[in-house]
C-alpha positions as CSV (number, residue, x, y, z in Angstrom):
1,X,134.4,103.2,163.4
2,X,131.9,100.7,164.5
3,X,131.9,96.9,163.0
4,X,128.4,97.3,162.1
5,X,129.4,99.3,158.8
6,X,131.9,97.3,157.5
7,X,130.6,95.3,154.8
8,X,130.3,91.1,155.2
9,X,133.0,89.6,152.6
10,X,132.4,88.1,149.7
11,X,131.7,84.4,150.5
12,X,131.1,83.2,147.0
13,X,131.8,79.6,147.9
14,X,128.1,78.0,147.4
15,X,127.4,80.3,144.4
16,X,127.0,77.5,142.5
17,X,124.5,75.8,144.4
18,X,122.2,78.3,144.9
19,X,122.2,79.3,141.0
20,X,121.6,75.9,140.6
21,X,118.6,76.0,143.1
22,X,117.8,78.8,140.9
23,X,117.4,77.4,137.4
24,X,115.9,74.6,139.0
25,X,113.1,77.1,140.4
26,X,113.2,79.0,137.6
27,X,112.2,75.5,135.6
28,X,109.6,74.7,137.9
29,X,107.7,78.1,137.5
30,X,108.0,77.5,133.5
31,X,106.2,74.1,134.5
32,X,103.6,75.8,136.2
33,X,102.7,78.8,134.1
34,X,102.7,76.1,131.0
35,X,99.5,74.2,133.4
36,X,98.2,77.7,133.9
37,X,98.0,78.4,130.3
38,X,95.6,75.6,129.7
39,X,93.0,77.3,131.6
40,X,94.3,81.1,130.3
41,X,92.7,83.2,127.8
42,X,94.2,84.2,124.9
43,X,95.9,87.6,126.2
44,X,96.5,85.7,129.2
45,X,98.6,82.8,127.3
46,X,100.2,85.6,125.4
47,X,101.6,87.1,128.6
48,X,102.5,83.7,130.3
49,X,104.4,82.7,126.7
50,X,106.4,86.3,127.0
51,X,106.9,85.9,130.7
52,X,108.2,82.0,130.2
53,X,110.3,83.5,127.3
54,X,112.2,86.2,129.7
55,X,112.5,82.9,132.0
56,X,114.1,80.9,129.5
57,X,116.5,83.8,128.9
58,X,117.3,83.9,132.8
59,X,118.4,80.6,133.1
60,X,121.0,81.2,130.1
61,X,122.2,83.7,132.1
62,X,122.2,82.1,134.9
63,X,123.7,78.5,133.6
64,X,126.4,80.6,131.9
65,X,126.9,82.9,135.5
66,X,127.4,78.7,136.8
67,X,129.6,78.3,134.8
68,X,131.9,81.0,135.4
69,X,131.6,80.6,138.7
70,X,133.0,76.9,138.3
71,X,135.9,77.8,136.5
72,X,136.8,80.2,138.9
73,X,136.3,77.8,141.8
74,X,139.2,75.5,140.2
C-alpha cells in the first residue's frame, strides 16, 4: 500500500487560533457589508442584513467550537 493514501493525522493543536482568525474575519466582513449597506438599495440592505445575520450565527458557532477545543486542550 502506498503512503500517498494514508490519511495526514489529526493535528488539532492550533485549532484555536485559526477559529480565532476566523471570527476575527468573520467580524471584519460584518464591518464591511455594514459600509456597503450605506450605499445599498433597499433589497440589497435586506440581503446584506440576512447575510450579516447567518454571520453572526457563525461566529456562535464558532466561539463555542473555541471553546471546546480549549477545554479539550487542558
Amino acid at each position: 500500500m502506498s503512503d500517498r493514501y494514508q490519511p495526514k493525522p489529526d493535528d488539532r493543536s492550533d485549532n484555536v487560533e485559526k477559529l480565532q482568525e476566523m471570527v476575527q474575519d468573520t467580524i471584519q466582513n460584518i464591518e464591511k457589508a455594514q459600509e456597503t449597506m450605506q450605499f445599498s438599495s433597499g433589497e440589497e440592505k435586506e440581503a446584506i442584513k440576512e447575510k450579516n445575520k447567518r454571520r453572526e450565527q457563525a461566529i456562535e458557532g464558532m466561539r463555542q467550537e473555541i471553546k471546546d477545543e480549549y477545554e479539550n486542550q487542558h
